[in-house]
N, C-alpha and C positions, 0 to 999 in steps of 0.2 A: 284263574277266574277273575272278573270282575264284576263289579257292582251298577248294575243301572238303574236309573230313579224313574221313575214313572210318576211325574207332579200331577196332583189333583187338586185343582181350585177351587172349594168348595163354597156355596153358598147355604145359607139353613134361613127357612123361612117360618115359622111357626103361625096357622093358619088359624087357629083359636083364641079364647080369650085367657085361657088358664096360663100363661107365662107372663101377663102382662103386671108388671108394677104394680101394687096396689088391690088385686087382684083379692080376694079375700071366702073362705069357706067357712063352716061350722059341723061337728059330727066328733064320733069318737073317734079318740084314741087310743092306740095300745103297745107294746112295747115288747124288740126282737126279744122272740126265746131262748136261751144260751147255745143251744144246739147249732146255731148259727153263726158261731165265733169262726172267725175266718175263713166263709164260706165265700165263695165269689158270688157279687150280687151281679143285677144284668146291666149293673155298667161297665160289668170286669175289675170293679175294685172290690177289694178283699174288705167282708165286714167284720168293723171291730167294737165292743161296747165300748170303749174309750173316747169317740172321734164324733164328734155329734152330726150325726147324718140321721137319713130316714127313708122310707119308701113311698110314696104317692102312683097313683093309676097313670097320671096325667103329665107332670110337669117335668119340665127337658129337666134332664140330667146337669147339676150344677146350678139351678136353680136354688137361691136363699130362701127362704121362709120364716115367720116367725111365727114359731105356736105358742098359744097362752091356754095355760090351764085355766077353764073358767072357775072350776070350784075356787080357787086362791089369785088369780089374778097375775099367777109367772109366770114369763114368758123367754123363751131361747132362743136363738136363731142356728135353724141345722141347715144341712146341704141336702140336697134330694141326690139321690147315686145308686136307688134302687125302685124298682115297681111292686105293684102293693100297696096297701094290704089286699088279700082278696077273699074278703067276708064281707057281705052287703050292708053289714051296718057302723063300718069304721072308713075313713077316710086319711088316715096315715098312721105308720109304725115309727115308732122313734128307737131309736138306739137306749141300751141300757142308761148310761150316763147321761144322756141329754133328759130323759125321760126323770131319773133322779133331782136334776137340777131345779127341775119344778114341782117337784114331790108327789112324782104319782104314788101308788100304793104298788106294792112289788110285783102282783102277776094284775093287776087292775082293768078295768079301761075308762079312760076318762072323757066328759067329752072335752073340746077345744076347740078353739078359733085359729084358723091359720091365714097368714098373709105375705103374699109375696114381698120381698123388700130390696132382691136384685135378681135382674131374670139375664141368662145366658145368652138370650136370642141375637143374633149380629146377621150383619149383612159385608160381607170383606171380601177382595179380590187378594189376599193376601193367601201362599201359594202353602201348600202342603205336601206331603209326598208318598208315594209309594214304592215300595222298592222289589225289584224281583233279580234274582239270583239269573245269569246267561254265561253259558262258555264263552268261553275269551277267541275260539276259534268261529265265532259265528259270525256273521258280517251285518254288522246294527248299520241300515241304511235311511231308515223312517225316524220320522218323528210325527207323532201321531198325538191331535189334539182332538177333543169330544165335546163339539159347541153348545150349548145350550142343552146338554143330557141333563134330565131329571130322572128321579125317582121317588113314589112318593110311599111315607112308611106310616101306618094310623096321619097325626096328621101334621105332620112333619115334610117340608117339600126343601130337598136340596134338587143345586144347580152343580153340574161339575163338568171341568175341564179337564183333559189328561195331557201331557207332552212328558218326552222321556230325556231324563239327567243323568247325569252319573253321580253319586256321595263319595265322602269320604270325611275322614275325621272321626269323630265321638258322639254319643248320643245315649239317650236314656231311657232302657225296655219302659215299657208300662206292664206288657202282658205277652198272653197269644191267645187269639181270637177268631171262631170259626166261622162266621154270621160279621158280614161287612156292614149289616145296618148297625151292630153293636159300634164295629168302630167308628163310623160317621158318626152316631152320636158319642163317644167318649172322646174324639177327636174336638168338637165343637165344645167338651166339658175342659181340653187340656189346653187350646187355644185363648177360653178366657178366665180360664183361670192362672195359666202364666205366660199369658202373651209370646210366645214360642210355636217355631212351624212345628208341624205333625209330619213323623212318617211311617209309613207302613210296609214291610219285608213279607212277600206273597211266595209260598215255596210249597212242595206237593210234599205230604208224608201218608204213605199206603192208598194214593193215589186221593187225597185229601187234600180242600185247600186249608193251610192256616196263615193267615197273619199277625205279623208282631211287629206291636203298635210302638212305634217310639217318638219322642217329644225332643226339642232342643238340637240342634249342630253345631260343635267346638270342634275349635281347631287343636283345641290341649286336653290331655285328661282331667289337668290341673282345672279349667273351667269348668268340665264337666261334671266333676266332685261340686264342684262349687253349686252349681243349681243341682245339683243330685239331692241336697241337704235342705231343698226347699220341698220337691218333689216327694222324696217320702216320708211326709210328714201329711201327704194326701191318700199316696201311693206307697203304702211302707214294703212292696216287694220289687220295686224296681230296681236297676241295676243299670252300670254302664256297660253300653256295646261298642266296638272300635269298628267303624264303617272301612272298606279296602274295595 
């Protein structure tokens, strides 16, 4: 067997105002329910009450935020890595601990002011990849690029290119993932939050696509441990994979 890459170029363009710097809401809040501990939210990271993240309807994934409890005036800054809440009179859920930090009352809902203070959104030709599994008897004669393809997801507009590579070396799972729009956006959350290409392994099980998303390419495992120890401390179920 070998490995061929399939590079996607992507661009993400976010079409509204809710990403923008500065950006600022008002309404309650309220705070995940235990039953939630390590549930996969819809960014594909696994929720922990420990890790101050939260959910909003709207804002890209990886998105900062700062909410302040109005009744006391404290305020946190979480990462947005899930959507929700979805009850008409709240505007975000906070993680157990971030929620603490400002002293909500323990099942409460408070209201708060939130404001964006760094938004994920970019614009890069910088390359990412995807990967699909091909016999080693088969005759790879194309290389196939997809100019100017969009697709547009609520409102969310990527650009992407395809041409096909071969990997190798090491890298670091994030997940596996059934729904490509998921990974476009977790892809867009891993590129700025640690400046690292993206790749994605596309393979059929029970005649099903999954892919599994990974971040980073070393040439040593020894490196690869090395940003592994950055990685899950966003991502604490990741793992290294050896590319061949």
């Amino acid at each position: 067997m070998r490995t061929i890459i399939i590079g996607i170029f992507i661009q993400l363009f976010v079409i509204h105002g809710y990403s923008q710097v500065g950006f600022t809401q008002e309404g309650n809040a309220s705070i995940y329910a235990e039953k939630f501990e390590g549930r996969t939210t819809a960014s594909g990271e696994s929720y922990s009450f420990r890790k101050a993240t939260c959910s909003h309807l709207n804002l890209p994934f990886g998105t900062l935020i700062k909410v302040t409890n109005l009744n006391n005036n404290q305020s946190i800054v979480v990462r947005v890595n899930d959507r929700g809440p979805f009850v008409p009179d709240r505007i975000i859920e906070l993680s157990r601990s971030a929620a603490e930090k400002i002293s909500f009352p323990a099942n409460g809902v408070v209201k708060v002011k939130i404001e964006v203070v760094e938004s994920p959104v970019f614009i890069s030709n910088k390359q990412t990849t995807t990967q699909n599994q091909v016999n080693s008897t088969q005759n790879i004669t194309h290389n196939t690029q997809l100019d100017s393809q969009t697709t547009q997801t609520g409102t969310e507009l990527y650009d992407i290119k395809v041409s096909v590579i071969q990997a190798k070396g090491f890298t670091i799972q994030i997940g596996n993932y059934k729904e490509m729009v998921n990974i476009l956006r977790i892809a867009n959350d891993l590129k700025n939050t640690f400046k690292k290409e993206v790749q994605v392994q596309v393979s059929t099980t029970n005649n099903e696509k999954i892919y599994r998303l990974f971040v980073g390419s070393f040439s040593t495992r020894k490196d690869a441990e090395s940003f592994k120890e950055k990685v899950v401390k966003v991502y604490p179920d990741c793992f290294i994979v050896e590319l061949k």
